[in-house]
DRENGUFI-6192 format. One record per residue (C-alpha): residue in three letters; z, x, y. Coordinates in steps of 0.1 Angstrom, whole numbers, padded with zeros to 4 digits, always signed. Example, Ala and Ser with C-alpha at 12.3 -4.5 7.8 and 13.67 -1.06 7.14 Angstrom:
2
ALA+0078+0123-0045 SER+0071+0137-0011 
***
This chain:
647
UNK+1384+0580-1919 UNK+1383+0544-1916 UNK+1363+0519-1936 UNK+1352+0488-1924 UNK+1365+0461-1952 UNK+1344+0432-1937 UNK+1308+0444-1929 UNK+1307+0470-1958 UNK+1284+0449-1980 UNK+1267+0432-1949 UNK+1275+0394-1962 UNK+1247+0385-1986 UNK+1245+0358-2014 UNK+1289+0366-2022 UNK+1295+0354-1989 UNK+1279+0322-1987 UNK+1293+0316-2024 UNK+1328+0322-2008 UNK+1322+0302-1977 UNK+1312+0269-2003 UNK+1345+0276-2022 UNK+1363+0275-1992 UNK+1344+0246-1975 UNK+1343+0219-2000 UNK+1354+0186-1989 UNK+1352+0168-2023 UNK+1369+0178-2058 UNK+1343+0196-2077 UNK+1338+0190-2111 UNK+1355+0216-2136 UNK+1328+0223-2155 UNK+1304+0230-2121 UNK+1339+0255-2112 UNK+1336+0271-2147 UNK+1298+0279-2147 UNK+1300+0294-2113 UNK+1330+0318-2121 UNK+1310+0325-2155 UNK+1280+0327-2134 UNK+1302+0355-2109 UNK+1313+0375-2145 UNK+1276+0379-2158 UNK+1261+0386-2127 UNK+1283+0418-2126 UNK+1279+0424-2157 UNK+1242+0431-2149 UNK+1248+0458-2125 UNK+1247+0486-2147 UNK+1262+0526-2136 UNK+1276+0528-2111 UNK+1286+0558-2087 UNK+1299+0588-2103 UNK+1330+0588-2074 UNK+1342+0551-2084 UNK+1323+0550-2119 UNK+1358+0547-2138 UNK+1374+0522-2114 UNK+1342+0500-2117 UNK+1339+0497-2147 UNK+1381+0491-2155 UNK+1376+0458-2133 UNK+1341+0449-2149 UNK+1360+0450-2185 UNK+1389+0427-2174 UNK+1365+0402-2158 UNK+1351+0401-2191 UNK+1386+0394-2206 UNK+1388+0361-2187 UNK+1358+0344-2209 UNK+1378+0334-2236 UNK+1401+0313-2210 UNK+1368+0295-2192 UNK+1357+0285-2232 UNK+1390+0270-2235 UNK+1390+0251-2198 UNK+1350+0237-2205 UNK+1365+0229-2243 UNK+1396+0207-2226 UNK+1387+0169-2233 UNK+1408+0160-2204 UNK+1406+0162-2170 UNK+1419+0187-2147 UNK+1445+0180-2122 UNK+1441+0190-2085 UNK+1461+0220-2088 UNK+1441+0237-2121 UNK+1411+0230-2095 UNK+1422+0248-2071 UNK+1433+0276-2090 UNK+1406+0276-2102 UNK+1385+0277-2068 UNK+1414+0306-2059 UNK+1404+0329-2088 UNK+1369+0322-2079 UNK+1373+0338-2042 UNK+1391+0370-2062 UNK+1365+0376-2085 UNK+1336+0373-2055 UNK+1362+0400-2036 UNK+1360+0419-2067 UNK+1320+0420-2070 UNK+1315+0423-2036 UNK+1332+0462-2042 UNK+1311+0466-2073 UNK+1279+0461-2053 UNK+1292+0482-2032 UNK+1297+0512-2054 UNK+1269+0501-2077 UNK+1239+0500-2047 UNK+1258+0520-2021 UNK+1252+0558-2004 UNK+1270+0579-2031 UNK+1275+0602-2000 UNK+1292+0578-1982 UNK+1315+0567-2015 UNK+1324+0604-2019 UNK+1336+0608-1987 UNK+1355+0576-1988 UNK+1369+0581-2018 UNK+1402+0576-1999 UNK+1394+0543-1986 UNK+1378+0528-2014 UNK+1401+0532-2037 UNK+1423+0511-2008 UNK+1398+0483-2012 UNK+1400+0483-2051 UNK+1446+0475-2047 UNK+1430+0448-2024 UNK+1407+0440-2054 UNK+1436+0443-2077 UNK+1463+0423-2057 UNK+1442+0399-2057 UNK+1436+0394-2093 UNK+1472+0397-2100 UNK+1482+0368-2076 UNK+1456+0343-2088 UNK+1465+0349-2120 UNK+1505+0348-2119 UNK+1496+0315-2105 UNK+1478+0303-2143 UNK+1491+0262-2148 UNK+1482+0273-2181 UNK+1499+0237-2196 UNK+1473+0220-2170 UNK+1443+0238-2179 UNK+1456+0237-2219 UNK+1449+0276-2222 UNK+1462+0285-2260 UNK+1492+0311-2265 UNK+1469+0336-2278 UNK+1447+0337-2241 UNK+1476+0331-2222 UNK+1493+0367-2243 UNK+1458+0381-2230 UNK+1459+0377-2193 UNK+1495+0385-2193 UNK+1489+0419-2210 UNK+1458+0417-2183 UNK+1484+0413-2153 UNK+1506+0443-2163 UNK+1472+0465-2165 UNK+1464+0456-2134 UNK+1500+0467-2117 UNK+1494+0503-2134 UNK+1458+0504-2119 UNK+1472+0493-2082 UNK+1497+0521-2085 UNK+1472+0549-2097 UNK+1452+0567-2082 UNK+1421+0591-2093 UNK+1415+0618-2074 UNK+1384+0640-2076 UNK+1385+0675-2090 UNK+1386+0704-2071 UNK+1358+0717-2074 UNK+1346+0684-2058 UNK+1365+0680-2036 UNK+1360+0717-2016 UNK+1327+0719-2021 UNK+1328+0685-1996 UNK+1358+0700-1972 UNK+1332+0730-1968 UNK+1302+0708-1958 UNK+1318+0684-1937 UNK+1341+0709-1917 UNK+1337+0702-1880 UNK+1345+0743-1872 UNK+1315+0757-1890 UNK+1284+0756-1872 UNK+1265+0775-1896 UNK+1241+0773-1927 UNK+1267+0784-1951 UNK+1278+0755-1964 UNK+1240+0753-1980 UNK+1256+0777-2003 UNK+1266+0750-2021 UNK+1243+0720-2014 UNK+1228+0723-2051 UNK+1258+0721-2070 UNK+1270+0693-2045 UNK+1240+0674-2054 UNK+1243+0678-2091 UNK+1280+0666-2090 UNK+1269+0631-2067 UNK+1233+0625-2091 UNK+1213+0635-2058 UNK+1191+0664-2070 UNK+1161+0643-2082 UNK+1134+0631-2062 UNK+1140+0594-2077 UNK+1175+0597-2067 UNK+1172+0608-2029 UNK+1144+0580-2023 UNK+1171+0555-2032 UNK+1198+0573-2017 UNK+1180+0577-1985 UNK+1170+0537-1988 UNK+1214+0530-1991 UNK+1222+0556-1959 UNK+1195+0536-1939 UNK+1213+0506-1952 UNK+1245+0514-1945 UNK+1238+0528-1912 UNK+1220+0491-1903 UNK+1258+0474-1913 UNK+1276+0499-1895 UNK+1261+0488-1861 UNK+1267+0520-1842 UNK+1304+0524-1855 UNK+1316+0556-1864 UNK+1287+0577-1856 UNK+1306+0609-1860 UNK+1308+0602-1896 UNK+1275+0586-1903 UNK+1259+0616-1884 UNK+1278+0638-1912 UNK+1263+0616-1939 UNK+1225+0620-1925 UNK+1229+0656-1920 UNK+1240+0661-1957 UNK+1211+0637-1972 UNK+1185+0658-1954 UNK+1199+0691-1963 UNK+1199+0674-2003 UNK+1161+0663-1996 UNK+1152+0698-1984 UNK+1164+0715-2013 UNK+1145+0691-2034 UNK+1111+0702-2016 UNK+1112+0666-1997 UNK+1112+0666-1960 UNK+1143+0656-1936 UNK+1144+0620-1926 UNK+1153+0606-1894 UNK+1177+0582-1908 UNK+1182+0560-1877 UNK+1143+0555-1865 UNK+1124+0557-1893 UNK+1119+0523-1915 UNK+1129+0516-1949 UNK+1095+0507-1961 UNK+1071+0533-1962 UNK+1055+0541-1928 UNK+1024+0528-1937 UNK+1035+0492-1942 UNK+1055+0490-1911 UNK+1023+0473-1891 UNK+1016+0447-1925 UNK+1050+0444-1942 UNK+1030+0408-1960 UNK+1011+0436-1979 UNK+1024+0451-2014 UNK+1009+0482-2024 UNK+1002+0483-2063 UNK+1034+0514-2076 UNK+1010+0535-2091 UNK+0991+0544-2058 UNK+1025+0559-2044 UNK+1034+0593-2041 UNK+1064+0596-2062 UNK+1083+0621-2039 UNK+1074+0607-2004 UNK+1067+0569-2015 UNK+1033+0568-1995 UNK+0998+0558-2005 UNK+0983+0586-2019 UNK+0948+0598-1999 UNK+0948+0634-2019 UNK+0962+0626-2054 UNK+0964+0657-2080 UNK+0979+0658-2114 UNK+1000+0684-2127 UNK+1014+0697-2157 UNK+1032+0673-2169 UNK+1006+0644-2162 UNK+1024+0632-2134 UNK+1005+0625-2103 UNK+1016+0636-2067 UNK+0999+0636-2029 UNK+0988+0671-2030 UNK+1006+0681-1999 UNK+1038+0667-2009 UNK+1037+0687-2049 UNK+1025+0718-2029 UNK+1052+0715-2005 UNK+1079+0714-2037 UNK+1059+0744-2053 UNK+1063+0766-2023 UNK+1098+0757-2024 UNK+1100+0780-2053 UNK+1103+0746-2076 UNK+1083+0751-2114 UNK+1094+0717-2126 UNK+1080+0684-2122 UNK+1103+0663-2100 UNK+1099+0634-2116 UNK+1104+0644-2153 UNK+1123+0675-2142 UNK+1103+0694-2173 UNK+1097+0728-2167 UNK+1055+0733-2161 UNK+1034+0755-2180 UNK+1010+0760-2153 UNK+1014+0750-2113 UNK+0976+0742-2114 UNK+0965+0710-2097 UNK+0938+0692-2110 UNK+0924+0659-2086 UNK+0930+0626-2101 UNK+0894+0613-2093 UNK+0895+0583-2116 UNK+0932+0568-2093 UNK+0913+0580-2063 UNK+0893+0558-2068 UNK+0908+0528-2075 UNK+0929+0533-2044 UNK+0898+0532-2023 UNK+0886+0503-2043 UNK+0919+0485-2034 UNK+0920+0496-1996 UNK+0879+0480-1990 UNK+0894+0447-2009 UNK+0924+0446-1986 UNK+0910+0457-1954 UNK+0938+0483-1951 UNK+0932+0517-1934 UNK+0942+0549-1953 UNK+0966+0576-1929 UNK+0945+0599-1913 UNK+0957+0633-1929 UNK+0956+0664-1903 UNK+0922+0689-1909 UNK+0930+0709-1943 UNK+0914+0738-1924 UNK+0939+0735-1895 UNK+0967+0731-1917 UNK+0958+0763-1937 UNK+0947+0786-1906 UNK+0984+0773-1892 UNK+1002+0785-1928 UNK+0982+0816-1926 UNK+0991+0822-1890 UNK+1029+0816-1900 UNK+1026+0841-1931 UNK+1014+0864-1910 UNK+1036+0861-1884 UNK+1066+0865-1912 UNK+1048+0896-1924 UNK+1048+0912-1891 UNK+1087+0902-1884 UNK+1092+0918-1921 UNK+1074+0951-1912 UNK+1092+0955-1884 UNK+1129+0955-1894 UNK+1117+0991-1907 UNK+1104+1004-1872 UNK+1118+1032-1857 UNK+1123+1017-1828 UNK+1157+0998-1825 UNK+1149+0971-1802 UNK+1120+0965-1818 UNK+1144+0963-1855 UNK+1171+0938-1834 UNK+1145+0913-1825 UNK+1126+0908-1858 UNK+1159+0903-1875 UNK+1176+0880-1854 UNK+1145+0861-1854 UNK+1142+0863-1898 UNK+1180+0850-1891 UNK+1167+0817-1873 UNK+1139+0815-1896 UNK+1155+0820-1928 UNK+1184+0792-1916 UNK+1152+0768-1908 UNK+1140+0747-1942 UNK+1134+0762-1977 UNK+1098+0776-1973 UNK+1108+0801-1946 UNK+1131+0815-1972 UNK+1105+0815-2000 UNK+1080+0832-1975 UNK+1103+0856-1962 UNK+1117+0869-1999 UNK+1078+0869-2011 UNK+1067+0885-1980 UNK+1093+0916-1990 UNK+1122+0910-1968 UNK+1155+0913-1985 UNK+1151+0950-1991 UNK+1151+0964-1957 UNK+1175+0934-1948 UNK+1201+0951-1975 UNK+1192+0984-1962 UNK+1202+0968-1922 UNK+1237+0964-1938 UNK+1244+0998-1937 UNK+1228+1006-1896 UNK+1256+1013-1874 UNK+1246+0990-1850 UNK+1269+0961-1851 UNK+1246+0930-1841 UNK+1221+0943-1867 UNK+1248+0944-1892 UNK+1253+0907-1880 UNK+1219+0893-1882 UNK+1209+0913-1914 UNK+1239+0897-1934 UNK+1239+0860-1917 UNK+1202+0865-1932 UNK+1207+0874-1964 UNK+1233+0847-1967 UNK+1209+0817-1954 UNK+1183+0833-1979 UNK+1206+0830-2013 UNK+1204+0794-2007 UNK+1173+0798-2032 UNK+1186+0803-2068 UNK+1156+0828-2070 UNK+1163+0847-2040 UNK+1201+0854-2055 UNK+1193+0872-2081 UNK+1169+0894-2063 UNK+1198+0904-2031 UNK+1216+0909-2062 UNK+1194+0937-2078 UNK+1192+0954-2046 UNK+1223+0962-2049 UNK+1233+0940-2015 UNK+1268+0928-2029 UNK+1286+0970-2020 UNK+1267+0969-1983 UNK+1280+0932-1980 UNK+1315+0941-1990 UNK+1311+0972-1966 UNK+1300+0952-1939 UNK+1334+0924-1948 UNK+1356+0955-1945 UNK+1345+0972-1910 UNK+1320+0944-1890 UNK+1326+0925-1861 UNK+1346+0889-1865 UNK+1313+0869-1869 UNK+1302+0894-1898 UNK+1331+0891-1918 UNK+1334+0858-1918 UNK+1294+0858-1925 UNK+1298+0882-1951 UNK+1329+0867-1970 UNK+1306+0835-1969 UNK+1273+0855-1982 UNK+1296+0865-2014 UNK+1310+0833-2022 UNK+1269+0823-2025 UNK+1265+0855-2043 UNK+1292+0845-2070 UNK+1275+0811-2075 UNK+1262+0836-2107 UNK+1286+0844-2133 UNK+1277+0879-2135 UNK+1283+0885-2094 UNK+1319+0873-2098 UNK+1320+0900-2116 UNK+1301+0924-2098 UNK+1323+0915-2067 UNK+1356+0920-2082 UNK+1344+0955-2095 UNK+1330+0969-2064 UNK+1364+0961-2049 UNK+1357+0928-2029 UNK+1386+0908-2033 UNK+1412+0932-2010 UNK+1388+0928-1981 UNK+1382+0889-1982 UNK+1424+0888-1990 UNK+1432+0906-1952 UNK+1405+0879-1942 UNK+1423+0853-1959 UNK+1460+0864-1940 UNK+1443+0878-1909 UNK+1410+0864-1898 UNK+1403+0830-1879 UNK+1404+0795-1889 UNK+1369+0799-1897 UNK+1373+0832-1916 UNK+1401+0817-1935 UNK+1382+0790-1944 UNK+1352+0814-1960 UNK+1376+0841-1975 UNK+1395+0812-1991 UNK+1363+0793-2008 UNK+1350+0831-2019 UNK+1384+0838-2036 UNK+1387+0799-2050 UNK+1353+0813-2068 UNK+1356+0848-2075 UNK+1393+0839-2095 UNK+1372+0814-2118 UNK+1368+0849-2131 UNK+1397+0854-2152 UNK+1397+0898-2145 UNK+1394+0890-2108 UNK+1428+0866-2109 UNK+1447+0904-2113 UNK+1426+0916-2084 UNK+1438+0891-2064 UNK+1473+0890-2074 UNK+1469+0934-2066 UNK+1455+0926-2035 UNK+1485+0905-2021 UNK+1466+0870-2023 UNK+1502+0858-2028 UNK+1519+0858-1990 UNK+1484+0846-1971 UNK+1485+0815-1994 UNK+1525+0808-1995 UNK+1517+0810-1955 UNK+1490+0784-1959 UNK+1508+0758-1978 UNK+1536+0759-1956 UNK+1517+0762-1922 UNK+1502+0722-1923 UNK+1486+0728-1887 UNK+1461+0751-1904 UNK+1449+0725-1928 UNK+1445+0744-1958 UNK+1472+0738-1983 UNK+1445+0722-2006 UNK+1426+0750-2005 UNK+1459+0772-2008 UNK+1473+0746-2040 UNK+1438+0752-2056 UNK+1438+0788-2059 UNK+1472+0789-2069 UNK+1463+0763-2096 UNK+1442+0794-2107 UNK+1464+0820-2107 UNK+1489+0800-2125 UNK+1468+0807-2154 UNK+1472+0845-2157 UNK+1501+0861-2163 UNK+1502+0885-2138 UNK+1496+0856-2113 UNK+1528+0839-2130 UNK+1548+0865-2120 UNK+1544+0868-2088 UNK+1541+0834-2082 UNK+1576+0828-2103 UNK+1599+0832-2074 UNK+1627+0807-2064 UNK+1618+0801-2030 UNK+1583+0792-2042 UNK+1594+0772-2066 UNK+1612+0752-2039 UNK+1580+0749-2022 UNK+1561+0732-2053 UNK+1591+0706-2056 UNK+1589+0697-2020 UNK+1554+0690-2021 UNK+1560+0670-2055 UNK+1581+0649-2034 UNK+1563+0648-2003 UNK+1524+0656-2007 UNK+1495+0638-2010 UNK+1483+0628-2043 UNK+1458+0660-2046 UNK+1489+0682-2036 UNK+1514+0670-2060 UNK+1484+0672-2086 UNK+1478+0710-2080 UNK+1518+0718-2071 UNK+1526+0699-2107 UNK+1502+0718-2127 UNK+1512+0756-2110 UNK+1547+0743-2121 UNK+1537+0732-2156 UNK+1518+0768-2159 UNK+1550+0786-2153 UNK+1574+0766-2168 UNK+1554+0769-2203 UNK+1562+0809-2201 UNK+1595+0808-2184 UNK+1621+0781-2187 UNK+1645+0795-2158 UNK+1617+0781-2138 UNK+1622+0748-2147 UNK+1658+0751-2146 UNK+1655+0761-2111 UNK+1631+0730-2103 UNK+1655+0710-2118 UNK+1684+0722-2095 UNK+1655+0715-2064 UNK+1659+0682-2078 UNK+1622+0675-2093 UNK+1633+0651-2121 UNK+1631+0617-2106 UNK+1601+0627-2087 UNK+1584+0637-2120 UNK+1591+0602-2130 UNK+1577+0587-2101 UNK+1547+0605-2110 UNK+1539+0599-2145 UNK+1541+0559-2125 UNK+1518+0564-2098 UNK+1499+0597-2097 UNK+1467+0609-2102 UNK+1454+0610-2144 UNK+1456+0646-2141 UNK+1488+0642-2123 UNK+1504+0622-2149 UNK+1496+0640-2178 UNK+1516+0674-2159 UNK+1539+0656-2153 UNK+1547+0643-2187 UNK+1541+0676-2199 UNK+1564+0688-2174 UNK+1591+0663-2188 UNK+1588+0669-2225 UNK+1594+0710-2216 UNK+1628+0700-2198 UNK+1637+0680-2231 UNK+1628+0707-2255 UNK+1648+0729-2232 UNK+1676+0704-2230 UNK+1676+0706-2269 UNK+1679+0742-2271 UNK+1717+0754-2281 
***
């Protein structure tokens, strides 16, 4: 994926600054040079966190800015003037350190969906960043600008820093990093990846109300900049937001029509309406507003729409509540109304409460019905109602509330079991949209779904195994169903998926087993079952595009010693030193640590790595890989002395 360099931060104040640097006709003065680089420093300094993805990079370029003050006291100190070419180094620094906060805006302001998924191309724009430091200041005429020995030591130490940073880079962890392969893969067309939404959301600070208004403000944004270009990817970032606002209880956004103010203001944007009369979760004047628990105060559609979402915490403070009672906050009511005669402004229309509640009755009912009936007796009758809880369950969070509450997963469980195949299908494709609630886990869990799952991974059709192998990898989301799964003798079944199923199968049976082996009794499992051969087969088939996925598990099994074992063989080990030398920086990452993890119970492995010739490319490494990377590798190297050593 490509980034666009040059309309990324849509121009703004940095550009026009840049444009007068590179416009001036006349010398400017060198203390009016000074105050605006000074001015550049501080005004970065005010940006505060910045997104979780680039938070370390950030904030390593925000320090060394800093480290230049010291030399701009010296320059405004100098009682002579400055010669043409300290102005114009000067003016050149200046243009690098706008470059520089043009990328911190960027990663301070922008979608944290959209940084995450660039990770890649980001961290090309912070070299840029980087390079650009370096050259202006090689270029120092530190006798022309009179900088003392003691800054001049500073910025040269600064320099060398900023070689190592060009030739680093952080990668995410794995975790991370598959949880975002999963959501964004183009060959799964199913809810499954909602699965893991919630822990997604955690991981980029998107699972608060607060933070999904502004998030949703920054996709609108960048969607604005990007002009129509790449609307795959945009289309990827929209679809992931709403599925993040949905689990919060908020409703899904149409990204590319709907404005950035709130609706109401769209026909008099002149008009500010006072905070406090805003519904904190949908950021609309409130006609109905109720307090809760807490003493927060919420439209009382939108906190109802969060309760019935299974929430019990207020999303603002994100307390738990002692009571979901609403009581009507007469006294702000009123003052809203007050405010709306003064200003001539016309409150939304809400639909009839009546309406609304006969229609939410109606669609209760309705699920009730569709509930009773995947216990008739008649089997056409049981095929309909649960392809139809299938489509309803995969719809938004309520239906999956209402169907749990209205009694469903038990006779869905029991469905596993029916001989009839397409019943087998819909039942667990159900059951997995349905453990997308936290709440609903744990009960599929207690009725004893996870054997009648497993069954149903061992002898379904295609589209139920691969359902299936997803539904446990939910499932396992809880500590104690990793275990659960491993004991009712899961992990063969999802391992013949792993080696024989489709790309799409693959995909699931690898992400259940990544999961399930966080478990350290169900690494053996795995290692009994033959995980081994499917995943060699990965890493060296590159069409299939899973050696990450294959490196991570292996990363895993590393860690157990039967896993070491059977791992520890020398065409294997061949394998890890070729993608030391030849992988990306994730691969050699993963392939370094397996090879540390071995190496620290068995020195003829490293002996044999050494004969594949891994040395120099450890070296490299400890240079210009990953943190993680580096600190393997150095481990790596200190094992092959200590071996060296040994007589």
């Amino acid at each position: 994926m490509v980034m666009d360099e040059e309309r990324e931060d849509g121009g703004g104040e940095e550009a026009l600054e840049e444009i007068n640097v590179l416009g001036e006709s006349n010398q400017p003065d060198k203390l009016d040079v000074v105050q605006e680089i000074v001015g550049v420093i501080e005004s970065v300094a005010q940006f505060g966190e910045y997104r979780r993805t680039q938070k370390k990079a950030c904030y390593g370029i925000v320090r060394r800015m800093k480290l230049l003050l010291p030399l701009f006291e010296e320059i405004r100190d100098l009682e002579t003037s400055i010669p043409e070419t300290g102005i114009a180094w000067l003016c050149n620094l200046k243009k690098a350190l706008l470059l520089a906060k043009r990328l911190l805006k960027t990663c301070n302001e922008g979608s944290k969906i959209h940084l995450a998924l660039e990770s890649e191309a980001v961290m090309i724009r912070f070299y840029a960043v980087h390079e650009k430091l370096i050259q202006a200041l090689d270029g120092l005429p530190s006798d022309e600008l009179g900088v003392s020995d003691e800054v001049k030591e500073q910025l040269e130490l600064m320099c060398l820093q900023l070689r190592r940073a060009r030739r680093r880079t952080d990668t995410q962890d794995i975790e991370l990093a598959m949880d975002m392969m999963v959501v964004f893969s183009k060959t799964d067309d199913r809810n499954a990846d909602s699965a893991i939404i919630e822990r997604l959301a955690k991981k980029l600070d998107l699972h608060t109300i607060e933070d999904l208004n502004r998030e949703t403000i920054a996709v609108r944004n960048l969607v604005r900049e990007r002009g129509g270009q790449n609307a795959e990817t945009t289309q990827h970032i929209i679809d992931l937001l709403n599925k993040f606002r949905q689990v919060a209880g908020m409703e899904a956004t149409n990204v590319l029509d709907d404005p950035v103010m709130p609706k109401m203001l769209a026909k008099c944007p002149s008009l500010l309406i006072p905070h406090e009369f805003l519904c904190p979760i949908t950021l609309e004047i409130m006609t109905d507003p109720v307090i809760v628990a807490s003493g927060q105060t919420y439209e009382r559609e939108s906190i109802q729409k969060w309760f019935d979402s299974n929430h019990r915490t207020c999303p603002k403070t994100r307390q738990t509540l002692a009571h979901l009672s609403l009581a009507p906050n007469y006294a702000l009511r009123n003052l809203i109304l007050q405010w709306c005669e003064k200003n001539n402004f016309r409150l939304p229309r809400k639909d009839s409460r009546v309406g609304q509640d006969a229609s939410s009755a109606e669609h209760k009912e309705k699920i009730l019905s569709l509930v009773k009936d995947l216990s008739s007796c008649l089997l056409e009758v049981q095929r309909k109602a649960v392809k139809k809880i299938r489509m309803l369950s995969k719809e938004n969070p309520e239906n999956r509330v209402l169907i749990a509450e209205s009694g469903g997963i038990p006779p869905l469980v029991q469905l596993l079991s029916y001989p009839d195949s397409k019943i087998q299908e819909h039942a667990v494709t159900a059951l997995l949209n349905l453990s997308i609630n936290e709440t609903n886990k744990k009960q599929i869990s207690r009725k004893g779904a996870i054997p009648a799952i497993i069954e149903v991974l061992q002898k379904g059709s295609i589209e139920a195994r691969e359902n299936s192998a997803a539904a446990l990898f939910s499932l396992s989301m809880l500590d104690e169903n990793k275990e659960t799964v491993g004991l009712s003798d899961g992990i063969p079944p999802l391992v013949d998926l792993l080696q024989n199923g489709t790309i799409r199968g693959k995909k699931d049976a690898a992400t259940a087993l990544f999961n399930l082996s966080l478990y350290q009794a169900n690494k053996a499992r795995a290692i009994s079952a033959g995980i081994v051969p499917p995943l060699r087969q990965l890493v060296n088939d590159r069409n299939v595009g899973m050696v990450d996925e294959a490196l991570s598990i292996f990363s895993l099994l590393a860690t157990h010693p039967d896993g070491r074992q059977e791992i520890g063989q020398l065409s294997f080990i061949e394998t890890l030193v070729q993608i030391i030398r030849e992988g990306t920086h994730k691969n050699k990452e993963c392939s370094t640590a397996v090879l540390l993890e071995l190496g620290s119970n068995n020195s003829s492995f490293i002996l044999a790595a050494l004969q594949f010739g891994v040395y120099e490319h450890l070296i490299e490494i400890t240079r210009s890989g990953t943190n993680r990377a580096q600190r393997k590798a150095k481990a790596l190297l200190q094992l092959i002395s200590n071996s060296e050593q040994i007589p």
